[in-house]
C-alpha positions as CSV (number, residue, x, y, z in Angstrom):
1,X,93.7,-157.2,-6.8
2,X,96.3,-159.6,-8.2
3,X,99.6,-159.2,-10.0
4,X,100.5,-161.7,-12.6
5,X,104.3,-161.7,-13.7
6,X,105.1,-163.1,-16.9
7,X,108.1,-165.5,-17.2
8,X,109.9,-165.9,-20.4
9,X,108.0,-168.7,-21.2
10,X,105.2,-166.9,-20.5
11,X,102.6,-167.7,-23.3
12,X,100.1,-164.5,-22.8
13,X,99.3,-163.5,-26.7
14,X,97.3,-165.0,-29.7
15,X,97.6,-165.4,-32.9
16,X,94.0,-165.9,-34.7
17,X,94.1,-166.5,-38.8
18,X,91.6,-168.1,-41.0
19,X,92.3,-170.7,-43.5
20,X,91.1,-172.7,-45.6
21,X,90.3,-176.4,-45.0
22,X,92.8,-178.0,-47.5
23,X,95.3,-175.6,-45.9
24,X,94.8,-176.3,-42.0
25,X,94.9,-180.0,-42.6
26,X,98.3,-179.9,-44.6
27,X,99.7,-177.9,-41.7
28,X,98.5,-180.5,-39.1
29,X,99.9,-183.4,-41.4
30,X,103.2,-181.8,-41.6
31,X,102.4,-180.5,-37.8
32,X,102.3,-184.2,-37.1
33,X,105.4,-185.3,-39.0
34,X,107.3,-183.1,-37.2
35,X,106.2,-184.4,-34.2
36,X,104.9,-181.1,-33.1
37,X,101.5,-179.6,-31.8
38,X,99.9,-177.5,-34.8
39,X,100.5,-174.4,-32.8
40,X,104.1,-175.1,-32.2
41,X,104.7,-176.3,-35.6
42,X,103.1,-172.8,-37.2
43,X,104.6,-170.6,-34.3
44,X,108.2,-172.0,-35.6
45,X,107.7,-171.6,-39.2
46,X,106.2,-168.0,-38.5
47,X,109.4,-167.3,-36.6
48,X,111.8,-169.0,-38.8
49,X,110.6,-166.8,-42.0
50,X,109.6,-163.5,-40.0
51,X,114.0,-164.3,-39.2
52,X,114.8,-164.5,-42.7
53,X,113.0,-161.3,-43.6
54,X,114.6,-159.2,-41.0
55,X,117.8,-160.6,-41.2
56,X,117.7,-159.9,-45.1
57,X,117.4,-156.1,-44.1
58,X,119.5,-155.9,-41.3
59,X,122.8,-157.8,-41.7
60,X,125.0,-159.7,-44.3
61,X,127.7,-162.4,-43.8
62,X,131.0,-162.3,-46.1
63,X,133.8,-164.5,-46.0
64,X,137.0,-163.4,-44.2
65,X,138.4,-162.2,-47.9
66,X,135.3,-160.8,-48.6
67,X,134.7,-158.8,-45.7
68,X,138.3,-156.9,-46.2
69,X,138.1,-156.1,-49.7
70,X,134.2,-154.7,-48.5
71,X,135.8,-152.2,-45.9
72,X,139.0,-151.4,-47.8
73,X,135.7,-150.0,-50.2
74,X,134.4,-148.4,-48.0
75,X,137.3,-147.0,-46.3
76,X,138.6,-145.4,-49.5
77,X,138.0,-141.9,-50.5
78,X,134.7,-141.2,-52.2
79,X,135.9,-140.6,-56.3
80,X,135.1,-137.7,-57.8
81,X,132.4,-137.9,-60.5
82,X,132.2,-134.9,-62.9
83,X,129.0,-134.9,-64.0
84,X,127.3,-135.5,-60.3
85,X,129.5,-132.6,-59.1
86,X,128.1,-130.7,-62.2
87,X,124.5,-131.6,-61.5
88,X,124.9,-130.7,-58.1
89,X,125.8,-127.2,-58.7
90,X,122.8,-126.5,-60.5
91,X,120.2,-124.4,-58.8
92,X,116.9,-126.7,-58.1
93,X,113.7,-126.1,-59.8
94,X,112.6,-126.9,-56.6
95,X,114.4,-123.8,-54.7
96,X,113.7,-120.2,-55.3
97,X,117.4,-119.6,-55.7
């Protein structure tokens, strides 16, 4: 029985996709260009836009200015909206009541 520790570097997983012919050699040209294996060069633009998407719906960056006037917002008292509180007050016709 053996024991195998992965490292950080540790390369362990695959990725297998299909493509199309025109597609795989445009990525190896640009693979190339960059001076990069194919795998490295897809690996970093996979993690570069899997990045952008979950940085898109996990934080935001505002200027200095910015940033106050956005917790002075949020650090204000919620107004009072008339018509909300009305609504509100009505029974659902989803309840029984």
């Amino acid at each position: 029985m053996s024991t195998r520790t992965s490292t950080p570097s540790a390369k362990d997983e695959r990725f297998n996709i299909r493509t199309k012919r025109d597609e795989k050699e445009l990525v190896e040209r640009a693979a190339a260009a960059s001076h990069m294996t194919t795998s490295q060069f897809v690996m970093q633009a996979a993690l570069r836009s899997a990045e952008e998407v979950l940085a898109d719906r996990t934080r935001f960056v505002l200027p200095p200015a910015e940033w106050e006037a956005f917790t002075a917002a949020l650090d204000r008292p919620a107004r009072e909206i008339l018509s909300l509180k009305t609504a509100a007050e009505k029974p659902s016709p989803f309840s029984d009541r």
